[in-house]
C-alpha positions as CSV (number, residue, x, y, z in Angstrom):
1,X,106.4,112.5,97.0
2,X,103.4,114.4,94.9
3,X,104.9,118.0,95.1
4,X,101.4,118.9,96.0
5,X,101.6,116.4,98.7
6,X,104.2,118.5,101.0
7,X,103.2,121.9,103.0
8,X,100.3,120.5,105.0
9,X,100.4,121.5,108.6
10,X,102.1,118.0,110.2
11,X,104.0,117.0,107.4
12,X,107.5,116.8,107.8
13,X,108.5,119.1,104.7
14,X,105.9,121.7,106.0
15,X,107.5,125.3,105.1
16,X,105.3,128.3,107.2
17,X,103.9,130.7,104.2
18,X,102.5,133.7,104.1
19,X,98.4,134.0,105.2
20,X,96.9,131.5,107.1
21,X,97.5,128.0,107.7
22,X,95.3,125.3,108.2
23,X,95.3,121.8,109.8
24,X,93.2,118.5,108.4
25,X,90.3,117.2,110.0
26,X,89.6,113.7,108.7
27,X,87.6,111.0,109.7
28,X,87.4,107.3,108.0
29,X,84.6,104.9,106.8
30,X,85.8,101.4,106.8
31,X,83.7,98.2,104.9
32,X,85.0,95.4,106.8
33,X,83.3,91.9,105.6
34,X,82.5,89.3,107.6
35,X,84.0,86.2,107.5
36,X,80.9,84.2,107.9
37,X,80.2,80.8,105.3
38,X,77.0,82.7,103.9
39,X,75.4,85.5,103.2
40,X,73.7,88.3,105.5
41,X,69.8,87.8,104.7
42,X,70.1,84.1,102.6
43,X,71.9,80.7,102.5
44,X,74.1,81.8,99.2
45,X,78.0,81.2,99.8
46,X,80.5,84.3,100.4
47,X,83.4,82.6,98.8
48,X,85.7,85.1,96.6
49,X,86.3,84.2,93.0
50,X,83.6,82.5,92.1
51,X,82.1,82.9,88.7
52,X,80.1,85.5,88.4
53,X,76.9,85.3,89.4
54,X,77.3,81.8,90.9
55,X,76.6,83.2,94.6
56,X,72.9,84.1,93.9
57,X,69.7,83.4,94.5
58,X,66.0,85.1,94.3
59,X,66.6,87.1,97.3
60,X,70.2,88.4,95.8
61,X,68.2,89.4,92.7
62,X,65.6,91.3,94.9
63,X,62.7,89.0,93.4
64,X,59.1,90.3,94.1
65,X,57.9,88.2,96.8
66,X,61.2,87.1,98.4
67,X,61.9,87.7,102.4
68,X,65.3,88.4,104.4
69,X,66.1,85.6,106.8
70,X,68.6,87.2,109.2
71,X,72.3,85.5,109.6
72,X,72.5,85.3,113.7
73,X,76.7,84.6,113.0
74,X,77.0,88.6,111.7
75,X,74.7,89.6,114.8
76,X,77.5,88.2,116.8
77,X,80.5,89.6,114.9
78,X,79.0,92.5,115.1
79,X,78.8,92.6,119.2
80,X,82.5,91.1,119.2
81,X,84.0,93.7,116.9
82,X,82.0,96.5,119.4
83,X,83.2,94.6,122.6
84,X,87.0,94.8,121.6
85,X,86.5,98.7,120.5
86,X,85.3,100.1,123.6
87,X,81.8,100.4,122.1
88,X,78.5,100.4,124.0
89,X,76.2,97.6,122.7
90,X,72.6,98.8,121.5
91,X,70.0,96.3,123.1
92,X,67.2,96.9,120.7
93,X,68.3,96.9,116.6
94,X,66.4,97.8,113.6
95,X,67.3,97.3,110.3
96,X,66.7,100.2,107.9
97,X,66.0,100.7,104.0
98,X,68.9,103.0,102.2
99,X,67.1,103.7,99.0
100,X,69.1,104.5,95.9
101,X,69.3,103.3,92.4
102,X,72.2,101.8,91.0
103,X,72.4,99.1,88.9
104,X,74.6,96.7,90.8
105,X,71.8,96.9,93.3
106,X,68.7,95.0,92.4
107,X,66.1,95.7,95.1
108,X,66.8,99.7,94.8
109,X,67.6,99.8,97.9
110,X,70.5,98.1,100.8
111,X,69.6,96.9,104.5
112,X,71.6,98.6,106.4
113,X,71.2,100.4,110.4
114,X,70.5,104.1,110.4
115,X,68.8,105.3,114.3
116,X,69.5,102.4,115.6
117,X,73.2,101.2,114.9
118,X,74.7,97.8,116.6
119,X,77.8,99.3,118.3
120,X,78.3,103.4,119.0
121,X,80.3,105.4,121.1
122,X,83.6,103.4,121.0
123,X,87.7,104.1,121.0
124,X,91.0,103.0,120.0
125,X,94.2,103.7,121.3
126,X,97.3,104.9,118.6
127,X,100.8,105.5,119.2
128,X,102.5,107.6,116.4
129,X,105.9,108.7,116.8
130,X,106.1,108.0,120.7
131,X,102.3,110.5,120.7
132,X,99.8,108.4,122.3
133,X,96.1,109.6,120.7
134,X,92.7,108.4,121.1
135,X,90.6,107.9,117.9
136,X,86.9,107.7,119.0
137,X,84.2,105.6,117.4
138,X,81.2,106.9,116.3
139,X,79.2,103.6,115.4
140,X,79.3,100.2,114.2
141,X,76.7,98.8,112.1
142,X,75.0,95.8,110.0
143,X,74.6,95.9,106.4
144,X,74.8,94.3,102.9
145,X,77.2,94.7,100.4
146,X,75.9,95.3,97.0
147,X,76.9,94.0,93.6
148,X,79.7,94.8,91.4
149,X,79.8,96.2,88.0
150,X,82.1,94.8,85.1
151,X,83.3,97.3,82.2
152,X,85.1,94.1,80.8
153,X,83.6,90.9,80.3
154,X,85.2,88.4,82.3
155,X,85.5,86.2,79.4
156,X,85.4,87.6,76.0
157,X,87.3,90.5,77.9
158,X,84.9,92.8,75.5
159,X,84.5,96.3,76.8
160,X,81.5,97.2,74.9
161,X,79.2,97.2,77.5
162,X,78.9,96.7,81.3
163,X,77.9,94.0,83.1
164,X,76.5,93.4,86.8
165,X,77.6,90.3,88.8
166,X,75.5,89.6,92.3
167,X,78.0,87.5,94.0
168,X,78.8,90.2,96.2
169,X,75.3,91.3,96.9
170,X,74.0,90.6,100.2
171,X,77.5,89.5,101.5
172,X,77.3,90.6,105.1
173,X,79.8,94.3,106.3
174,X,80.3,96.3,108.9
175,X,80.7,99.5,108.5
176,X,82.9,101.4,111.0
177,X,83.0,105.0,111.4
178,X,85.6,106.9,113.0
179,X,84.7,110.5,115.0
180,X,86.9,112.9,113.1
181,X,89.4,113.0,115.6
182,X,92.3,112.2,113.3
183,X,94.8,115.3,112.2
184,X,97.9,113.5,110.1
185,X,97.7,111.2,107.3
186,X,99.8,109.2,109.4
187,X,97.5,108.9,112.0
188,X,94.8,107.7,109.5
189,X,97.0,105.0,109.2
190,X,98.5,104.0,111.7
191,X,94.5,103.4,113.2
192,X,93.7,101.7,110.0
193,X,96.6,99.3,111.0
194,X,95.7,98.9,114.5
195,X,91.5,98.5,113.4
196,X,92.2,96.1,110.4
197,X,94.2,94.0,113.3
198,X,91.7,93.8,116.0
199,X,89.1,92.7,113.0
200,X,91.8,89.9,112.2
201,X,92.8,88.6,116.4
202,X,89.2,88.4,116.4
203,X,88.3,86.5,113.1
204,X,85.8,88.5,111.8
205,X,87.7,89.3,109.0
206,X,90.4,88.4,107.1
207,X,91.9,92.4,106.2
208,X,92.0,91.3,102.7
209,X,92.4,94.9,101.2
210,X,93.2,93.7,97.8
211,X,90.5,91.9,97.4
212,X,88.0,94.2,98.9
213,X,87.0,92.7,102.6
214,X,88.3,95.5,103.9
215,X,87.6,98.9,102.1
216,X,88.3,102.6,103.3
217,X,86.5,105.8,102.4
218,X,87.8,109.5,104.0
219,X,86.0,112.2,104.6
220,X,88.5,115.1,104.5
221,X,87.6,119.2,105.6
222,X,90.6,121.5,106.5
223,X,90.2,124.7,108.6
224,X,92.2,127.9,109.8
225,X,94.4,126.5,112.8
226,X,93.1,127.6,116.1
227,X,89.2,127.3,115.4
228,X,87.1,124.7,116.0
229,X,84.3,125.0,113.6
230,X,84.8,122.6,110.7
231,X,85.2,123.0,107.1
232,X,83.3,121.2,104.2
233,X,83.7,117.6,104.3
234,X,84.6,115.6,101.1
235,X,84.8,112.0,100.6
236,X,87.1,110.3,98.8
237,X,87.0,106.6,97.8
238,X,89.1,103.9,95.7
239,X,91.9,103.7,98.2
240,X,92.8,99.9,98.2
241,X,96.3,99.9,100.3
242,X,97.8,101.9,103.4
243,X,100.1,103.3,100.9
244,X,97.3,104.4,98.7
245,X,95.5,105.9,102.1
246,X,98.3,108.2,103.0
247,X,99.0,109.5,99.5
248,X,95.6,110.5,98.8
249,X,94.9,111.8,102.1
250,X,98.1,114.4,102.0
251,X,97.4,115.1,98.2
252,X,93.4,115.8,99.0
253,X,94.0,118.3,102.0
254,X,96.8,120.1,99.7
255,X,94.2,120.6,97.2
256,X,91.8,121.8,99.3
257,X,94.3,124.1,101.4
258,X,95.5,125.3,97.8
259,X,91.7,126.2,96.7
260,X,91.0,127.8,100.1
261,X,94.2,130.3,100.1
262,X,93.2,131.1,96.5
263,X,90.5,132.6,97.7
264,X,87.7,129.5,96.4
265,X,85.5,127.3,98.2
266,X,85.4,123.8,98.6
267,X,82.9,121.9,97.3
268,X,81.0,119.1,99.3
269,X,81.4,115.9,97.0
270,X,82.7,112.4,96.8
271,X,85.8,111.6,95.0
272,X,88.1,109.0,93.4
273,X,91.4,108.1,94.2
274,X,93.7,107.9,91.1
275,X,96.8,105.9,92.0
276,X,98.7,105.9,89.1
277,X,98.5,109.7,88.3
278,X,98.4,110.3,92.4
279,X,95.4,112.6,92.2
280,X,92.1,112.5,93.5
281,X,89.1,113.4,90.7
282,X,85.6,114.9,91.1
283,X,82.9,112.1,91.1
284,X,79.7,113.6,92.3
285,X,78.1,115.9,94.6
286,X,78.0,114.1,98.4
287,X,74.8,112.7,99.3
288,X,73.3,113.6,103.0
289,X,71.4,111.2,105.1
290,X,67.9,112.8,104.2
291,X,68.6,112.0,100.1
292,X,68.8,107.9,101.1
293,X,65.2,108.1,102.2
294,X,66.3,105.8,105.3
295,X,63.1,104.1,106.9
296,X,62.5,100.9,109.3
297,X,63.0,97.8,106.8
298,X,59.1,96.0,107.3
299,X,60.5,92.6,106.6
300,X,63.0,92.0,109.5
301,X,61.4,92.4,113.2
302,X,64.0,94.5,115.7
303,X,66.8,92.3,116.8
304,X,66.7,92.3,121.1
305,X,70.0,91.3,122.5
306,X,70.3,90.0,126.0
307,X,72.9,90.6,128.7
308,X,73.7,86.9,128.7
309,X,74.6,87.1,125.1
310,X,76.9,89.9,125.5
311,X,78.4,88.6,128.6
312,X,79.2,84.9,126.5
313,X,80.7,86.8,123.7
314,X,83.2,89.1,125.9
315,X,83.7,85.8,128.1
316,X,85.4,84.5,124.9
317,X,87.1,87.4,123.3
318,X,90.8,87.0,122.7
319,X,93.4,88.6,124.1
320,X,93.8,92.2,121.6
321,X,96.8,93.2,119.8
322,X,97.4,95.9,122.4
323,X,97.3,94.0,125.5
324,X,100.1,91.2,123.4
325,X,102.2,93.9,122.7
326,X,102.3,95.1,126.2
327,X,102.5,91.8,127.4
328,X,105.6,90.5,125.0
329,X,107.5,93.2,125.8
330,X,107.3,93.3,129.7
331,X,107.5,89.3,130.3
332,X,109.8,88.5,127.3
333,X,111.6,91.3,127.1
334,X,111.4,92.6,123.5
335,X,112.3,96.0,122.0
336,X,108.6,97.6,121.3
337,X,109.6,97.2,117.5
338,X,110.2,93.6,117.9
339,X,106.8,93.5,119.6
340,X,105.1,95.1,116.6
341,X,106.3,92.4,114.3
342,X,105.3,89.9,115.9
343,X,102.0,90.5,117.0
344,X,101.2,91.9,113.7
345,X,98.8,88.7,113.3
346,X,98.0,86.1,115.7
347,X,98.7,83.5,113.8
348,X,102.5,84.8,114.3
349,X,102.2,85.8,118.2
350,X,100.6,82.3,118.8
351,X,103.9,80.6,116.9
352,X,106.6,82.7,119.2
353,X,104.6,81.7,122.3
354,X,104.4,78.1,121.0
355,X,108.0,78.2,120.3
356,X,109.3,79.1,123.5
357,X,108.2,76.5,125.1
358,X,110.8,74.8,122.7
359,X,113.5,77.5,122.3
360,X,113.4,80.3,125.7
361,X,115.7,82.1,124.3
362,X,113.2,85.0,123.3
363,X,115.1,87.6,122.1
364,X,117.3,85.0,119.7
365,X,113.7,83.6,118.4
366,X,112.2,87.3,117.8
367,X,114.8,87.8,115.3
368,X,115.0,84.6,113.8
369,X,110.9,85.0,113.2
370,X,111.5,88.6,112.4
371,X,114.0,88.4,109.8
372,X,112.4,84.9,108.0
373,X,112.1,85.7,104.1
374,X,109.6,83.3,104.2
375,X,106.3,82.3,106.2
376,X,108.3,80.8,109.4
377,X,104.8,80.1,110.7
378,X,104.7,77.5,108.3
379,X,107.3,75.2,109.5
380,X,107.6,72.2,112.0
381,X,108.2,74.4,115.5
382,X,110.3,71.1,116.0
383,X,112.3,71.6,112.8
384,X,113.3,75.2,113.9
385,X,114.1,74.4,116.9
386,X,117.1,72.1,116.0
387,X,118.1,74.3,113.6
388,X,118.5,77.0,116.3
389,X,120.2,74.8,118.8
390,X,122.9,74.0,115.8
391,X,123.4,77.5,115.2
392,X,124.3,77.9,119.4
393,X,126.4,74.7,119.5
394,X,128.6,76.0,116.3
395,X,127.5,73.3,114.1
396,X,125.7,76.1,111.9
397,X,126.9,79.5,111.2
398,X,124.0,82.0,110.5
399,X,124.0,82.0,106.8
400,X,123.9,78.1,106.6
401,X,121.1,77.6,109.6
402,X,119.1,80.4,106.8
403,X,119.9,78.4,103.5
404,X,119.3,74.8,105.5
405,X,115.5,76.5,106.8
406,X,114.7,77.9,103.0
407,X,115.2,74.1,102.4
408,X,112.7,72.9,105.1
409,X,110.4,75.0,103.5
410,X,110.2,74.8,100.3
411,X,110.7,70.6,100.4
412,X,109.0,69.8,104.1
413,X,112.2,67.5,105.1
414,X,113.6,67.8,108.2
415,X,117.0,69.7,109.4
416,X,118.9,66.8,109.4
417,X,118.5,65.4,106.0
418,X,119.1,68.7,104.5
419,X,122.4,69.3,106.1
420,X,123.5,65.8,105.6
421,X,122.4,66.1,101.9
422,X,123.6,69.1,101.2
423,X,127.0,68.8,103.4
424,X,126.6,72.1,105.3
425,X,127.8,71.4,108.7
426,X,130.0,74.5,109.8
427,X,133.6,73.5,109.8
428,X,134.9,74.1,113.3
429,X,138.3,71.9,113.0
430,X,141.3,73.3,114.2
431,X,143.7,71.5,111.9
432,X,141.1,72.1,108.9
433,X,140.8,75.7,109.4
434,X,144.8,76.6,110.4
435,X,145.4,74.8,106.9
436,X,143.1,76.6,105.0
437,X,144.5,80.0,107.3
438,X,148.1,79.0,106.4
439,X,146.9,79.0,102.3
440,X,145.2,82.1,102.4
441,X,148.3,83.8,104.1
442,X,151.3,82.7,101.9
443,X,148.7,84.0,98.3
444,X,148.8,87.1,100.2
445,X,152.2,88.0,101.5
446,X,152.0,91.8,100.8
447,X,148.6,91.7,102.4
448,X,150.3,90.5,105.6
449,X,152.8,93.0,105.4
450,X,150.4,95.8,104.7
451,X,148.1,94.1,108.2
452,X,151.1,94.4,110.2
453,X,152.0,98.3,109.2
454,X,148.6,98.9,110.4
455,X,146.3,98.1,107.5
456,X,143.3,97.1,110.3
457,X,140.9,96.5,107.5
458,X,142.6,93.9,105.8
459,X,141.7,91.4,108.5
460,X,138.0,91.4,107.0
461,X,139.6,90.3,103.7
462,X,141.8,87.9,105.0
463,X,138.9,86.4,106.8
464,X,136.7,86.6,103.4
465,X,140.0,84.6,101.6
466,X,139.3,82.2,104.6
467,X,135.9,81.4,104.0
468,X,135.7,81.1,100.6
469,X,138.5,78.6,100.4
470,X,136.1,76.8,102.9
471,X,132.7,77.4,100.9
472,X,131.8,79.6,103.5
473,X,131.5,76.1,106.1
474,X,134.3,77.4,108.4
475,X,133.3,78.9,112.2
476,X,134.1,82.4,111.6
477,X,135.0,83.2,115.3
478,X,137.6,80.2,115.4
479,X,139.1,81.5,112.6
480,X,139.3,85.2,113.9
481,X,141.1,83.9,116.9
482,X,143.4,81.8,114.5
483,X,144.0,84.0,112.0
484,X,145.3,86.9,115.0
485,X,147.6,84.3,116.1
486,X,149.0,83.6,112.6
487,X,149.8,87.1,111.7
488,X,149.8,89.4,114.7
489,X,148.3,92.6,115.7
């Protein structure tokens, strides 16, 4: 860890110093894009990776003349994303001008929700370290996304200029503010997590953070322990991973904790995340609301949303992450950890519930799902399911039933052509295994000696001699019971 990431109120390696102390008041700003096939105000496509500029059209360019058509699909995300958050649903919408220049943004200005935002006034529930905390919503809102700015052209990879590509302008966000009720880095992220999920159960968005559909700023004040008046708030920005999050968030209250004690005052600005030095820089001074000039957008009318269409959209919500979790481990009987694995995504929760309709045994299946070095959602429920029933009859040990599924997935044939192909049925013989015992025992005969005086530990090796003289096929229980009988204790 940063050494200035360590004597912040919370943190583990906190040491109690001399003067006053002061606890973290943060609360987050997350981008979360939509996963709809166009974009918020025209027909251009949201796909990632396109070439730049490819996604465009007059209204992406902010053309004189052109007019916003709004995307009904992000209305609805919108009310889904508020419904599973706890958040009261504004009936009457208006879309607002943010005006700033930039050159990324072509109109020189975004349509966004200022008075009147979609969603406000919800909550999530956390858990960290067995403390239950609620982490309240302020709003959710509408808006575009703008361009992006290249300092290195994409193909002559010269860096003698910048250079604007549009693709991204106009693709369709919501933006998600937290009240600042957060206090630990941790905390931060752990609701990060648990938001970012919720986003994903309900496919809104895939929680890409790498590349960029889901994007976190801070705002980060610290104050005197005790008080409740707040400190001045700075932003910072560039944080791409949860890793990223935590570090930058313990480094930027330790800075500010480190100005206040030294008797200076902290400035009200936005700033970037390094992650290779670990250190958050000075960008600029941080905008208020009043320098965005925000005013009712003339081209889009107020959006009106009915009861019906609320009541159709929570009719069809999924079941959350929270409520799963709950659920798993009261009627299957999972450890909470075991739980959190495997609800992580639904695509995973829906696979163990498919599963054990095929395989009840649901504690066996957790850790088989669990412990998969691959994607187990990818294989043939079918296909793991005879592979797991060979593993309980004894015609698989654990490491084969493993090597025989790495096969599955990387070639797509079934269970039963691997092992036959590549001969790894578990050898549960008698006869086979007693000779292979009887081999092992006369290489060794002042290992057995040693065994018998009391050496307990040289049971594992003869067992290890036993299996590698099989190619590690033989049942290693049969041959613990054998080998006992061969040479005592």
């Amino acid at each position: 860890m940063n050494n200035l990431q360590s004597g912040i109120r919370g943190d583990p390696n906190y040491e109690e110093t001399e003067g006053m102390n002061y606890e973290p008041v943060i609360g987050l700003e997350v981008h979360a894009q939509l996963l709809t096939r166009t974009k918020l105000f025209c027909s251009c496509s949201t796909q990632f990776g396109n070439e730049p500029n490819a996604n465009t059209c007059p209204v992406c360019f902010g053309l004189p003349g052109v007019l916003p058509v709004l995307n009904r699909r992000v209305v609805e995300f919108a009310i889904r994303a508020g419904l599973a958050t706890n958040c009261q649903i504004t009936r009457k919408n208006i879309f607002a001008r943010k005006n700033y220049f930039y050159p990324d943004l072509p109109k020189g200005y975004q349509i966004s929700q200022y008075e009147n935002p979609i969603c406000t006034k919800g909550w999530i529930d956390i858990e960290v370290k067995g403390e239950k905390r609620r982490i309240g919503l302020t709003r959710i809102h509408m808006e575009e996304d703008a361009g992006k700015l290249l300092h290195e052209h994409p193909v002559s990879r010269s860096k003698a200029a910048s250079w604007v590509d549009l693709n991204r302008a106009g693709v369709p966000l919501l933006e998600i503010v937290s009240e600042p009720d957060i206090r630990l880095p941790e905390e931060g992220v752990v609701y990060l997590k648990e938001l970012r999920r919720i986003l994903m159960y309900l496919d809104v968005c895939d929680g890409n953070m790498e590349e960029g559909s889901l994007r976190c700023d801070a705002n980060i004040s610290i104050r005197p322990v005790g008080t409740k008046k707040f400190g001045t708030k700075v932003e910072i920005k560039n944080m791409n991973s949860f890793r990223h999050i935590e570090k930058a968030l313990y480094y930027e209250i330790k800075r500010q904790t480190e100005v206040l004690k030294g008797g200076g005052t902290t400035a009200q600005e936005t700033r970037l995340w390094d992650p290779e030095r670990e250190v958050s820089e000075s960008m600029r001074s941080k905008e208020e609301a009043h320098d965005y000039r925000y005013f009712p957008d003339p081209d889009l009318l107020p959006v009106e949303i009915d009861e019906r269409w609320i009541e159709k959209i929570q009719s069809n919500l999924p079941e959350l992450p929270q409520k799963k979790r709950d659920r798993f481990i009261k009627q299957f009987q999972l450890s909470p950890a075991q739980a959190e694995v495997l609800i992580e995504t639904g695509e995973i929760a829906s696979f163990f519930e498919q599963m054990l309709q095929k395989y009840p045994d649901s504690k066996k299946l957790a850790n088989w799902i669990i412990n998969s070095p691959f994607p187990v959602t990818k294989l043939n429920p079918d296909h793991l399911t005879k592979v797991l029933t060979l593993v309980d009859a004894g015609t698989l040990s654990s490491n084969m039933a493993k090597e025989v599924l790495q096969k599955v997935y990387e070639t797509g044939r079934p269970p039963e052509e691997v092992i036959e192909k590549e001969g790894l049925t578990q050898v549960s013989d008698t006869a086979a295994l007693e000779a292979a015992i009887n081999e092992a025992i006369s290489e060794n005969p002042k290992e057995v000696e040693r065994f018998r005086g009391g050496e307990e530990k040289l049971f594992a090796f003869f067992l290890g001699q036993v299996m590698k003289k099989t190619k590690g096929k033989a049942n290693p229980k049969i041959v613990a019971d054998l080998l006992r009988k061969k040479i005592g204790r």
